[in-house]
PDB file with one MODEL, atoms N, CA, C and O in Angstrom:
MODEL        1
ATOM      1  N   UNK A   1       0.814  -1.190   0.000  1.00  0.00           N
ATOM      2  CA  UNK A   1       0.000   0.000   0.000  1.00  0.00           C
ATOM      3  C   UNK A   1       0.865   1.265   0.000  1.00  0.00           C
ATOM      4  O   UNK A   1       0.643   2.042  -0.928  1.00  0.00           O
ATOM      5  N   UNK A   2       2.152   1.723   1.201  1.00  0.00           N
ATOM      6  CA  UNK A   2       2.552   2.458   0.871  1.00  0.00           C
ATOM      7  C   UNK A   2       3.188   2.842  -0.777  1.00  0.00           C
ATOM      8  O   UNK A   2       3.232   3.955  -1.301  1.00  0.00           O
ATOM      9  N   UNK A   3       3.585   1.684  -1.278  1.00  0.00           N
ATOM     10  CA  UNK A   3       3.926   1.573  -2.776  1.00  0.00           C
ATOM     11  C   UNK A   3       3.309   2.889  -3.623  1.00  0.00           C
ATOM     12  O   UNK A   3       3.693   3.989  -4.021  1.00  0.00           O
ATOM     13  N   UNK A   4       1.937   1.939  -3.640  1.00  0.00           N
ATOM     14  CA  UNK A   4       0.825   2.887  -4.241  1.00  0.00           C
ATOM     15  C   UNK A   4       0.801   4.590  -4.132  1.00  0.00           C
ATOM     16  O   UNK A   4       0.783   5.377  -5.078  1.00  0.00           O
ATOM     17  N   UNK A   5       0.808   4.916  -2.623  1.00  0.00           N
ATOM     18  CA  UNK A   5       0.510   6.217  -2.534  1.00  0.00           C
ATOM     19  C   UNK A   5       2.024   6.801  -2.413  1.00  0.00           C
ATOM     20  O   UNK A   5       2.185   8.021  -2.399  1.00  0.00           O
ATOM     21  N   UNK A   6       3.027   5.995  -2.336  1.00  0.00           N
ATOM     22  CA  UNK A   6       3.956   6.942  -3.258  1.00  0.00           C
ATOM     23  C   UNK A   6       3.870   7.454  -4.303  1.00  0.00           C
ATOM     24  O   UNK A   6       4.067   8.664  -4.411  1.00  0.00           O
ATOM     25  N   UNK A   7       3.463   6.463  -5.653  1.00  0.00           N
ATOM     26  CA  UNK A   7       3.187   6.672  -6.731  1.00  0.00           C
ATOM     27  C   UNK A   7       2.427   7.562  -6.910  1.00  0.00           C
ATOM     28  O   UNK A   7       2.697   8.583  -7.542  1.00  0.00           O
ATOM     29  N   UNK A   8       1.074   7.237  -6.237  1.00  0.00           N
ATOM     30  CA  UNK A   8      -0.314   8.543  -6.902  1.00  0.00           C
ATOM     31  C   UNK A   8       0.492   9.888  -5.944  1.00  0.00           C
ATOM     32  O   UNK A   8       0.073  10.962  -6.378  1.00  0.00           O
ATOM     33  N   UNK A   9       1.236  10.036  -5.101  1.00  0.00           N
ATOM     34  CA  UNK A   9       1.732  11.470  -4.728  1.00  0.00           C
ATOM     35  C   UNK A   9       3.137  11.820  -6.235  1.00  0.00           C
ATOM     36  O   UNK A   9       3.129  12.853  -6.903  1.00  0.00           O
ATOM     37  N   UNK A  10       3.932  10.933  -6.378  1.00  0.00           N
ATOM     38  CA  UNK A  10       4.701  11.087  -7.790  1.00  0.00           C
ATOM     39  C   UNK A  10       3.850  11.254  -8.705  1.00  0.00           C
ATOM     40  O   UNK A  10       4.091  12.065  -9.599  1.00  0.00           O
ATOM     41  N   UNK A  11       2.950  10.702  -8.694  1.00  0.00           N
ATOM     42  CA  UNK A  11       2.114  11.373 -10.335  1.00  0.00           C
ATOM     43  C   UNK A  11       1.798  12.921 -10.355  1.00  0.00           C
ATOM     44  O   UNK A  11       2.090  13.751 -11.216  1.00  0.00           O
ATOM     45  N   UNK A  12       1.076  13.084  -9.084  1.00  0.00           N
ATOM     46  CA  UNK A  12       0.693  14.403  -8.727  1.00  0.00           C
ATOM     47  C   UNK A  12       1.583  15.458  -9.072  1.00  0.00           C
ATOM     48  O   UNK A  12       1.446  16.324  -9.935  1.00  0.00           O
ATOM     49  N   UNK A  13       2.809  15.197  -8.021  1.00  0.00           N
ATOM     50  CA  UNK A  13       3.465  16.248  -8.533  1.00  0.00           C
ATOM     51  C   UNK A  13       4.574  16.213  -9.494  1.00  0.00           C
ATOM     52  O   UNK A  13       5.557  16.954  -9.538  1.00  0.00           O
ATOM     53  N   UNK A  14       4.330  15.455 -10.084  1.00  0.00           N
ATOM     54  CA  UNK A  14       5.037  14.955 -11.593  1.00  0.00           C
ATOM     55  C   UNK A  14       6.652  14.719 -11.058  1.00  0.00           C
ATOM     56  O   UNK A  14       7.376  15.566 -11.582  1.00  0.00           O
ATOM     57  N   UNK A  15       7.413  13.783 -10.143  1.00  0.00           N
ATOM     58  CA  UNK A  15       8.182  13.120  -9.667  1.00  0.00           C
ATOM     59  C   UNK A  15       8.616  11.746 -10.180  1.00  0.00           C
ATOM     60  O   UNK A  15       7.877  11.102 -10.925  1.00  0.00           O
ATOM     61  N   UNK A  16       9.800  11.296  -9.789  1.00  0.00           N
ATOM     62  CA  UNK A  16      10.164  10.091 -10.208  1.00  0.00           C
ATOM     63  C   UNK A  16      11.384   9.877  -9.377  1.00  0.00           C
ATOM     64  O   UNK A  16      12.389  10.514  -9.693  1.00  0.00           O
ATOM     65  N   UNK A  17      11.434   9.052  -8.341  1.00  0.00           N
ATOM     66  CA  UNK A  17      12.308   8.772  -7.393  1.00  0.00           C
ATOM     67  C   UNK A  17      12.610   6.783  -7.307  1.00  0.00           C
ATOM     68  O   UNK A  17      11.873   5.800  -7.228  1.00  0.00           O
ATOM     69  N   UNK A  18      14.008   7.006  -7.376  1.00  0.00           N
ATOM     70  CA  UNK A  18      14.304   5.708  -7.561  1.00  0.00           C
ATOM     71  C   UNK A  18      14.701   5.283  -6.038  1.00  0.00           C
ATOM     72  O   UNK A  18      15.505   4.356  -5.934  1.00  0.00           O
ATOM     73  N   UNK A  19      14.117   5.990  -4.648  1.00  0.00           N
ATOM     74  CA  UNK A  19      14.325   5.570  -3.537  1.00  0.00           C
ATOM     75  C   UNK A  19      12.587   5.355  -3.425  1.00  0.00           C
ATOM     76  O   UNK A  19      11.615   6.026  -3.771  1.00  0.00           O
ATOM     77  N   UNK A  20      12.815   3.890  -2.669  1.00  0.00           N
ATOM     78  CA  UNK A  20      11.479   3.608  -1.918  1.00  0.00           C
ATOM     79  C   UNK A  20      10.914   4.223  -0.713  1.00  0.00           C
ATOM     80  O   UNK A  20      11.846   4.761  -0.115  1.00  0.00           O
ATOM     81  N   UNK A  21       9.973   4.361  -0.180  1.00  0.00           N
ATOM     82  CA  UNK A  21       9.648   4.965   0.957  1.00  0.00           C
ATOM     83  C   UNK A  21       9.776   3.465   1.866  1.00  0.00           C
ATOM     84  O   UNK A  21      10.031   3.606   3.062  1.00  0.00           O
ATOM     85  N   UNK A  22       9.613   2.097   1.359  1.00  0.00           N
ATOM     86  CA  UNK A  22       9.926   0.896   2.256  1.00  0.00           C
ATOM     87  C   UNK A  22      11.256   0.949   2.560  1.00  0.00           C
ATOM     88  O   UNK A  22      11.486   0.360   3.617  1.00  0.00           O
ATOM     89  N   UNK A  23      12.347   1.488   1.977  1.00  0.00           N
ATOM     90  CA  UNK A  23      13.698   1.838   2.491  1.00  0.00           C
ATOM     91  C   UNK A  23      14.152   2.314   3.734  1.00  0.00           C
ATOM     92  O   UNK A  23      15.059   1.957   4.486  1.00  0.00           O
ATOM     93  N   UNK A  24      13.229   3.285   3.774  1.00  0.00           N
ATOM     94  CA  UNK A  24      13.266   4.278   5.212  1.00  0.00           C
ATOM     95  C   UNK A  24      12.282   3.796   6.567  1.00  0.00           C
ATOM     96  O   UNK A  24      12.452   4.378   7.638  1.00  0.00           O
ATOM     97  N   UNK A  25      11.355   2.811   6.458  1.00  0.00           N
ATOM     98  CA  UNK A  25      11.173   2.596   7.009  1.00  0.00           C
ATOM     99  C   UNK A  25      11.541   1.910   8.580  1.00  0.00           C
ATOM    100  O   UNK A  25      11.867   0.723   8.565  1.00  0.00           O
ATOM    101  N   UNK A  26      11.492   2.722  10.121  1.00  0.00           N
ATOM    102  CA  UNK A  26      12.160   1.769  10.903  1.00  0.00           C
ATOM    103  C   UNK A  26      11.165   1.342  11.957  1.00  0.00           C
ATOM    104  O   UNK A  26       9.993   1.691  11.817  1.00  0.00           O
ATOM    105  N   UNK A  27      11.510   0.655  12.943  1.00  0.00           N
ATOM    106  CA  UNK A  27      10.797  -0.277  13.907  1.00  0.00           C
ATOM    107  C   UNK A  27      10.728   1.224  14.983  1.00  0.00           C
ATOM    108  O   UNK A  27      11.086   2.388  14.800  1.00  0.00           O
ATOM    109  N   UNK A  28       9.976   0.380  16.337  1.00  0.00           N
ATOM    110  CA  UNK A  28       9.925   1.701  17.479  1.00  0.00           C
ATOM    111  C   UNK A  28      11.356   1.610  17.947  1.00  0.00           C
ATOM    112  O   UNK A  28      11.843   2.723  18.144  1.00  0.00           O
ATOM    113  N   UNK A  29      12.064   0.725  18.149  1.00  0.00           N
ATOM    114  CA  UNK A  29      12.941   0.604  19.091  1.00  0.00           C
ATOM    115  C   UNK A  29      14.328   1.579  18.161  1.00  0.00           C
ATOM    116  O   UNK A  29      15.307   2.112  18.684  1.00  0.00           O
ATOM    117  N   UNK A  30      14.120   1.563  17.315  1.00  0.00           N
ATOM    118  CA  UNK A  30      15.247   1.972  16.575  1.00  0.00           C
ATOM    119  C   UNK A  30      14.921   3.771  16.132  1.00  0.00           C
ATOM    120  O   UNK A  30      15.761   4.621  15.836  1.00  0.00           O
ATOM    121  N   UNK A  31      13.629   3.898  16.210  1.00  0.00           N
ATOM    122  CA  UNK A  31      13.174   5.903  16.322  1.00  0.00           C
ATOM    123  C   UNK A  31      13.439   6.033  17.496  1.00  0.00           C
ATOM    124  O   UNK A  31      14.100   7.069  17.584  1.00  0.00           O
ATOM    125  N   UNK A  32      13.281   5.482  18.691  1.00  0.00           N
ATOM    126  CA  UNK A  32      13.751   5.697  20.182  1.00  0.00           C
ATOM    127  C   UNK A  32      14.702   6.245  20.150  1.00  0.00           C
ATOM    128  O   UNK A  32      14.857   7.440  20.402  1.00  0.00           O
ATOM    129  N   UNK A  33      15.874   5.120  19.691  1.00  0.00           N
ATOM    130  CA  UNK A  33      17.129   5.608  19.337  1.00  0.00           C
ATOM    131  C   UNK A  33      17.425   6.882  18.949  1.00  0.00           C
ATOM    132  O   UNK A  33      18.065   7.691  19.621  1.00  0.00           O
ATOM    133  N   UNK A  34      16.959   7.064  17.858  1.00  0.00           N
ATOM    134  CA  UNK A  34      17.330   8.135  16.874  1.00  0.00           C
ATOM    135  C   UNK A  34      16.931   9.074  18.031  1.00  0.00           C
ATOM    136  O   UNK A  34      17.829   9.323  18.836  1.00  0.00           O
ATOM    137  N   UNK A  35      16.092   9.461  18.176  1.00  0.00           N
ATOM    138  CA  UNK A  35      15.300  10.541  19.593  1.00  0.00           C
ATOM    139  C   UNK A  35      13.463  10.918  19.132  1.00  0.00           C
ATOM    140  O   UNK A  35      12.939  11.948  19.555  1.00  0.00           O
ATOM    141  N   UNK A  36      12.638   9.860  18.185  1.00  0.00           N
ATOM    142  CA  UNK A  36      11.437   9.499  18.541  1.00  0.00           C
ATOM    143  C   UNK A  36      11.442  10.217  19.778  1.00  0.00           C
ATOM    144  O   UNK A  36      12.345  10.418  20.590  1.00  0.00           O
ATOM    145  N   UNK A  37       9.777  10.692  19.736  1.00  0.00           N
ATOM    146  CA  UNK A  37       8.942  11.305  20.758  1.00  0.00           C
ATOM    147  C   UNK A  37       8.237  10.756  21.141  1.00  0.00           C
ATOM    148  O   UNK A  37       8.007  11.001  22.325  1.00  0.00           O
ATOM    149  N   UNK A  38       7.294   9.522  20.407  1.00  0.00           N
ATOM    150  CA  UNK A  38       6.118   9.262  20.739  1.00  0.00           C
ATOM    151  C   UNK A  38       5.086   9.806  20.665  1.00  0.00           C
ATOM    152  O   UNK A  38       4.054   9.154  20.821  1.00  0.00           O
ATOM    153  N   UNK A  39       5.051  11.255  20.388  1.00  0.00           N
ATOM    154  CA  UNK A  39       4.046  12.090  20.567  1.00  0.00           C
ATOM    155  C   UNK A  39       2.838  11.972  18.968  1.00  0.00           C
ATOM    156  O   UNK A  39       1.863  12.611  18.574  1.00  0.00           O
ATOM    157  N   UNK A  40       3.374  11.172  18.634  1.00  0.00           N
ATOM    158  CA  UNK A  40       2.604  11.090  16.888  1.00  0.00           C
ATOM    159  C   UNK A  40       2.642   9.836  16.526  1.00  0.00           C
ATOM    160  O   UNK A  40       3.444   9.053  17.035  1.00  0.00           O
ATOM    161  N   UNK A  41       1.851   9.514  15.679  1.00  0.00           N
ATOM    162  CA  UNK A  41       1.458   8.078  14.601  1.00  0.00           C
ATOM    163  C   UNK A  41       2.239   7.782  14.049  1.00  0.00           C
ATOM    164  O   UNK A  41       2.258   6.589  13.745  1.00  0.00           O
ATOM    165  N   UNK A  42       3.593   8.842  13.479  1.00  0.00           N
ATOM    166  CA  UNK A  42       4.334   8.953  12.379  1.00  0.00           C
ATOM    167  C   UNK A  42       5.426   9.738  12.889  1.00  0.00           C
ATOM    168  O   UNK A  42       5.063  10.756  13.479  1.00  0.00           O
ATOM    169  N   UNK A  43       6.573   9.555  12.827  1.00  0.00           N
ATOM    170  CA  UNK A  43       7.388  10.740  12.387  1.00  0.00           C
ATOM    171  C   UNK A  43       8.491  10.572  11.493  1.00  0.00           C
ATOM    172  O   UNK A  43       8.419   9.517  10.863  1.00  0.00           O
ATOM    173  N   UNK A  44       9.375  11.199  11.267  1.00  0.00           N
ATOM    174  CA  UNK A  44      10.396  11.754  10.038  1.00  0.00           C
ATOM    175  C   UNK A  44      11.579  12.027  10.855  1.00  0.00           C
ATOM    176  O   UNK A  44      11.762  13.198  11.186  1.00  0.00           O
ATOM    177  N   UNK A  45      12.479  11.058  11.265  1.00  0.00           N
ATOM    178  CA  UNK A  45      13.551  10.920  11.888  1.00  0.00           C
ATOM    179  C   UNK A  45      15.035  11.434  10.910  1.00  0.00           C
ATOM    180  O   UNK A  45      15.326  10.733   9.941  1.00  0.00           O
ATOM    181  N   UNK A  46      15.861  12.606  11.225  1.00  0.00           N
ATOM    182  CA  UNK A  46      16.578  12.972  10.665  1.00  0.00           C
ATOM    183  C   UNK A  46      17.791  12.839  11.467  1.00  0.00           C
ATOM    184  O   UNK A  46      17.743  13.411  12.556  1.00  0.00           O
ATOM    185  N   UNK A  47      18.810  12.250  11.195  1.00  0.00           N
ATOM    186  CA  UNK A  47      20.029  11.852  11.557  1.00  0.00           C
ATOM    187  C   UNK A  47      21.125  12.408  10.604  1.00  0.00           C
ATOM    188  O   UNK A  47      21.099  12.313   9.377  1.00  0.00           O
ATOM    189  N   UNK A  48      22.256  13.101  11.478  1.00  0.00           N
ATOM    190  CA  UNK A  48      23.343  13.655  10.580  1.00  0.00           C
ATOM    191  C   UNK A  48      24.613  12.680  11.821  1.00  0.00           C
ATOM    192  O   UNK A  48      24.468  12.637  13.042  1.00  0.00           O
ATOM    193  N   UNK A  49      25.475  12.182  11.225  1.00  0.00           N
ATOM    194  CA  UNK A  49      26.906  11.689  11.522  1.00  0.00           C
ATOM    195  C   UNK A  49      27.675  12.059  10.603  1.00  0.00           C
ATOM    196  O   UNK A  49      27.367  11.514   9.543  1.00  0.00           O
ATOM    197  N   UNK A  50      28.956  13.064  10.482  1.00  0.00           N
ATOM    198  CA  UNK A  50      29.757  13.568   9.926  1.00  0.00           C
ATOM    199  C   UNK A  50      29.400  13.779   8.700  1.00  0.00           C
ATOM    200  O   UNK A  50      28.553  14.657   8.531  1.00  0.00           O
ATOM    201  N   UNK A  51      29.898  13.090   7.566  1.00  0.00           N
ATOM    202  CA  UNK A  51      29.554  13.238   6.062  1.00  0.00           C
ATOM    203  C   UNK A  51      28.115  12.792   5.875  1.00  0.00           C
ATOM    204  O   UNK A  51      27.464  13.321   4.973  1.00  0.00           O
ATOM    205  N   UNK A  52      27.500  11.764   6.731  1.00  0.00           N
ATOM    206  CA  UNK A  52      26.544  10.763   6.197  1.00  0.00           C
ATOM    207  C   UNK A  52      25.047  11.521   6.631  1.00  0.00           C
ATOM    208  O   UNK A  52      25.153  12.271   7.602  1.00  0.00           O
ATOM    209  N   UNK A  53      23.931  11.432   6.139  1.00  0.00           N
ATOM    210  CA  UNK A  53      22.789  12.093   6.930  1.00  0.00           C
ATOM    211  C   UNK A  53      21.802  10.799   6.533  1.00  0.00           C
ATOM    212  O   UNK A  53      21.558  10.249   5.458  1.00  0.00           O
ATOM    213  N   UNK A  54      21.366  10.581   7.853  1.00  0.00           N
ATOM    214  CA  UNK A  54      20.147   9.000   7.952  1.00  0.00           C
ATOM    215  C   UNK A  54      19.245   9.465   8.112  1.00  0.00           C
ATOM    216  O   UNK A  54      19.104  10.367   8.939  1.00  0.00           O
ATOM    217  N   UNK A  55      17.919   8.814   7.058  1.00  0.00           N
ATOM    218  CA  UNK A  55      16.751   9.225   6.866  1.00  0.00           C
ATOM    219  C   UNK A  55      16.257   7.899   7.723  1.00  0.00           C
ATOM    220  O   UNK A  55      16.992   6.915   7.644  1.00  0.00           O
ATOM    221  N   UNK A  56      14.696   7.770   8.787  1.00  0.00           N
ATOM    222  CA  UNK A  56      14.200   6.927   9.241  1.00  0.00           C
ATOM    223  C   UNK A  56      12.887   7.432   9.352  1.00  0.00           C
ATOM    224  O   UNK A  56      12.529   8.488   9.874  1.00  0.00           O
ATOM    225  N   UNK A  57      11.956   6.237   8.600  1.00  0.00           N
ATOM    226  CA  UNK A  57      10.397   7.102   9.015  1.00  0.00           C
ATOM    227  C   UNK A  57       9.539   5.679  10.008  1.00  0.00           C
ATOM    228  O   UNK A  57       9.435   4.465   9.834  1.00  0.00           O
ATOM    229  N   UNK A  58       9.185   6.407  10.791  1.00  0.00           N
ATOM    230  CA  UNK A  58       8.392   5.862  12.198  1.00  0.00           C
ATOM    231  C   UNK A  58       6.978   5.547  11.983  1.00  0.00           C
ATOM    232  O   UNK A  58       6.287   6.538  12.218  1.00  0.00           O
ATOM    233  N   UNK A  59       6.262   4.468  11.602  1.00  0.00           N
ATOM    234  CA  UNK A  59       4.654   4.915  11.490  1.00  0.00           C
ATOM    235  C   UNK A  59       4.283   3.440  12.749  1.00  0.00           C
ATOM    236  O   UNK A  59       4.770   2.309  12.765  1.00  0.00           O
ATOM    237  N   UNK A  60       3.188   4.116  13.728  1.00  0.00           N
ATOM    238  CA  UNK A  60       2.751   3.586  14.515  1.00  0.00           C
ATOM    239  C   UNK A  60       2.511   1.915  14.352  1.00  0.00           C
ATOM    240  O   UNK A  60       3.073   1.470  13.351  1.00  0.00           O
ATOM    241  N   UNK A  61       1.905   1.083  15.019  1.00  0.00           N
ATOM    242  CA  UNK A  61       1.644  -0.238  14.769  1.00  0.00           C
ATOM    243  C   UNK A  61       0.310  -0.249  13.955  1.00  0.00           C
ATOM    244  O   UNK A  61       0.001  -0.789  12.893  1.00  0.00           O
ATOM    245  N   UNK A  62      -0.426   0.611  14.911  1.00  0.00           N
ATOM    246  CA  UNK A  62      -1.593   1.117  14.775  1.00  0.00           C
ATOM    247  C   UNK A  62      -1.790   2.025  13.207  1.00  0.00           C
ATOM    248  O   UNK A  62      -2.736   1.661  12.509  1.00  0.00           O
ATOM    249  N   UNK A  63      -1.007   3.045  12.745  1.00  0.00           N
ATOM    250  CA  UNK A  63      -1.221   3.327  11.645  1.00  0.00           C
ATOM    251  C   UNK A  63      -0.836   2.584  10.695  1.00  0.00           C
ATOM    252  O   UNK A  63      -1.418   2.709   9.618  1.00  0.00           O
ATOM    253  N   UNK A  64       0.285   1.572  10.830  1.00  0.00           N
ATOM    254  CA  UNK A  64       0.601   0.718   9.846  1.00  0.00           C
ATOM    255  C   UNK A  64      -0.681  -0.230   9.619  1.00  0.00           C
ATOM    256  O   UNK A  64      -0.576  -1.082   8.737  1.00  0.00           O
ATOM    257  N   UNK A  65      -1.762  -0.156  10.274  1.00  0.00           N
ATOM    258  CA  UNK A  65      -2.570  -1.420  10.054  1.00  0.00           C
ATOM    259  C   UNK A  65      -4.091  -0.764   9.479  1.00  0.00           C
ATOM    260  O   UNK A  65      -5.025  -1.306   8.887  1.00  0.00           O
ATOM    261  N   UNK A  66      -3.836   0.881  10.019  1.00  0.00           N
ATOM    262  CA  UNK A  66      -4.977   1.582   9.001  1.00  0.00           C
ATOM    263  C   UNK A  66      -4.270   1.514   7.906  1.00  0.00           C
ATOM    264  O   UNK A  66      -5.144   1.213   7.094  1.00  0.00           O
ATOM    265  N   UNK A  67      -3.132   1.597   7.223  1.00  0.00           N
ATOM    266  CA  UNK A  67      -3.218   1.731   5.782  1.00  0.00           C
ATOM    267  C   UNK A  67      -3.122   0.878   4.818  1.00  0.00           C
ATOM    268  O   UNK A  67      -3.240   1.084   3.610  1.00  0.00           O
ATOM    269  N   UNK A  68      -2.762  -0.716   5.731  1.00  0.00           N
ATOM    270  CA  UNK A  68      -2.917  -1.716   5.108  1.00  0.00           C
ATOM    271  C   UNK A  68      -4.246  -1.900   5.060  1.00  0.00           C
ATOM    272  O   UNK A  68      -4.522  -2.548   4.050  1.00  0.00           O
ATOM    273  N   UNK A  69      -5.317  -1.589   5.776  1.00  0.00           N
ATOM    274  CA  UNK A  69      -6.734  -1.875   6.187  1.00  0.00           C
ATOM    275  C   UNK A  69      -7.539  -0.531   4.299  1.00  0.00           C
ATOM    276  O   UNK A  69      -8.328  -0.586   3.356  1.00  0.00           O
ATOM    277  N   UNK A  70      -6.657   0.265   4.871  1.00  0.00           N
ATOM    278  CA  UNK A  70      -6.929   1.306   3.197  1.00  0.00           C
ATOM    279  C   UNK A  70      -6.890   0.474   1.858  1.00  0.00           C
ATOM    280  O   UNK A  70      -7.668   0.294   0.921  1.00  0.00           O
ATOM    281  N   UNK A  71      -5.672   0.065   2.188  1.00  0.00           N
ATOM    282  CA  UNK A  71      -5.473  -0.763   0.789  1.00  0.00           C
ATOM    283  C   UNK A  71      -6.369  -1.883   0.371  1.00  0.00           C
ATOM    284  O   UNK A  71      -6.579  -1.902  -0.842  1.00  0.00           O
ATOM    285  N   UNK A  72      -6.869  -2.692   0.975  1.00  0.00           N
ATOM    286  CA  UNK A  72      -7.647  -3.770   0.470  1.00  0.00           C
ATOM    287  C   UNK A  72      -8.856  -3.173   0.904  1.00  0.00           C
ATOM    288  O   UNK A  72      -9.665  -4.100   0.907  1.00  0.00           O
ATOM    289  N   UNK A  73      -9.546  -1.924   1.348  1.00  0.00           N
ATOM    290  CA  UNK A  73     -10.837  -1.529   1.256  1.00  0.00           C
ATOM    291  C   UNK A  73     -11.305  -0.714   0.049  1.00  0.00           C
ATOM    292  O   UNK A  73     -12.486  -0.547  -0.256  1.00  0.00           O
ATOM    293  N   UNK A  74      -9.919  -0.075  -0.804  1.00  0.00           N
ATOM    294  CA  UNK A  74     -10.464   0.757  -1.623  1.00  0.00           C
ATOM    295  C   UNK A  74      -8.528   1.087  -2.438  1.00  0.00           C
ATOM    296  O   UNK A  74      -7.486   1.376  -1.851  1.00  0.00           O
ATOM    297  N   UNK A  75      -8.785   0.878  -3.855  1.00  0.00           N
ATOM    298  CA  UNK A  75      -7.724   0.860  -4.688  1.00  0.00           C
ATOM    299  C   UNK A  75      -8.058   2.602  -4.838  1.00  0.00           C
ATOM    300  O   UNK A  75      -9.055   3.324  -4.838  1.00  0.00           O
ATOM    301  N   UNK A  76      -6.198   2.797  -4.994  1.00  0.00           N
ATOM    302  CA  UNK A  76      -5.739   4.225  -5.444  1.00  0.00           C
ATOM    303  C   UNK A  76      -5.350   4.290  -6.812  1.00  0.00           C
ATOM    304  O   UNK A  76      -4.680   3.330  -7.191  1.00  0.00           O
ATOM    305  N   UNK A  77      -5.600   5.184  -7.657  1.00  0.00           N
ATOM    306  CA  UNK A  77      -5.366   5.071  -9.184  1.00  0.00           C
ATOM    307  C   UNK A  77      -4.213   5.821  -8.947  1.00  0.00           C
ATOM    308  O   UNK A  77      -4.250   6.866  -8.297  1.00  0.00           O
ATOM    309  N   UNK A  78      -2.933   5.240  -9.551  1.00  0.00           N
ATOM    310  CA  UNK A  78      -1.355   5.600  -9.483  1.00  0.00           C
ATOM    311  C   UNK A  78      -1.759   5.866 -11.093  1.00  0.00           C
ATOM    312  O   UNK A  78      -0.644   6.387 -11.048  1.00  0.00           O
ATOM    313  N   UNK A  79      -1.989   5.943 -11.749  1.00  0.00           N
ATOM    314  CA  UNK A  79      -1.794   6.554 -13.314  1.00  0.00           C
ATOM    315  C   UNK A  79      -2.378   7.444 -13.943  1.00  0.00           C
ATOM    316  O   UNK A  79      -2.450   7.686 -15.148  1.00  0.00           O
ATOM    317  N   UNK A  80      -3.050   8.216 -12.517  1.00  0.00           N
ATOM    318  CA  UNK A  80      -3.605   9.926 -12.516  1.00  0.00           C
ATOM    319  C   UNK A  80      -3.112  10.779 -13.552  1.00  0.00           C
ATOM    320  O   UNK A  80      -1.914  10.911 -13.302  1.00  0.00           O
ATOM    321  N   UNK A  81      -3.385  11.408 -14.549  1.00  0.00           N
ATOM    322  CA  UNK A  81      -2.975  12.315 -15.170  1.00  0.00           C
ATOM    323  C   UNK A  81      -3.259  13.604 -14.463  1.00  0.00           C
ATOM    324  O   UNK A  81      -4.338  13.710 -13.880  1.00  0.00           O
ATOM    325  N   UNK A  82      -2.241  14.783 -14.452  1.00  0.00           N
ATOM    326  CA  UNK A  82      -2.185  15.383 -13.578  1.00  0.00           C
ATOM    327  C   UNK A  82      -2.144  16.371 -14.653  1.00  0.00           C
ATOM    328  O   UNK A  82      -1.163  16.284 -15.392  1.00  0.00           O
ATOM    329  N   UNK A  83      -3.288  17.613 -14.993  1.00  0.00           N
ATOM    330  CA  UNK A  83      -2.633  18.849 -15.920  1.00  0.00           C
ATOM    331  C   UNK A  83      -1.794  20.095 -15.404  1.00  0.00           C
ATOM    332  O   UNK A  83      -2.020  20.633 -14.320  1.00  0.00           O
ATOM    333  N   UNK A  84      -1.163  20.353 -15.967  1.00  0.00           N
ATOM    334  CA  UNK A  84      -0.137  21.354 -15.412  1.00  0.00           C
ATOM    335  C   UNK A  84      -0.722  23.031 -16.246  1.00  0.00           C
ATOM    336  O   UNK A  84      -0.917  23.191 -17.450  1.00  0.00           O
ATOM    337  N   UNK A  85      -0.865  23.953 -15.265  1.00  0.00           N
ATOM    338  CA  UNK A  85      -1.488  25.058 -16.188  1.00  0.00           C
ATOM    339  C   UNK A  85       0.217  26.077 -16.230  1.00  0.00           C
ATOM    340  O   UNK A  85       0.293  27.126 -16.869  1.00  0.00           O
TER     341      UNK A  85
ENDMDL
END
């Protein structure tokens, strides 16, 4: 599912990224780490170590299971034509 609504957000805004958003995905124990709050469903964990900068995205247990619950209740059209004025 996340697949999908990468895509229909790349169509939208006319994008093409050869990184997955399943890439970035991490567990709780490992946003803890990073310095996770808890305070949200989701967050966007940004890590810098010298040259290197680590991307980690956090989505609840609980939101991971609304959007799998999205996906098999109702398909997203990823091949949106999007007009540009």
């Amino acid at each position: 599912m996340l697949s999908q609504l990468q895509e229909h957000l790349e169509a939208i805004y006319g994008l093409n990224h050869a990184e997955r958003v399943q890439q970035f995905l991490i567990d709780e124990k490992l946003s803890r780490a990073l310095g996770a709050t808890g305070r949200s469903p989701e967050e966007l964990l940004v890590h810098e170590a010298g040259q290197e900068l680590w991307l980690g995205l956090y989505f609840s247990p609980e939101l991971r299971e609304r959007i799998e619950t999205l996906g098999t209740s109702s398909k997203i059209k990823t091949k949106a034509k999007v007009s540009r004025s």
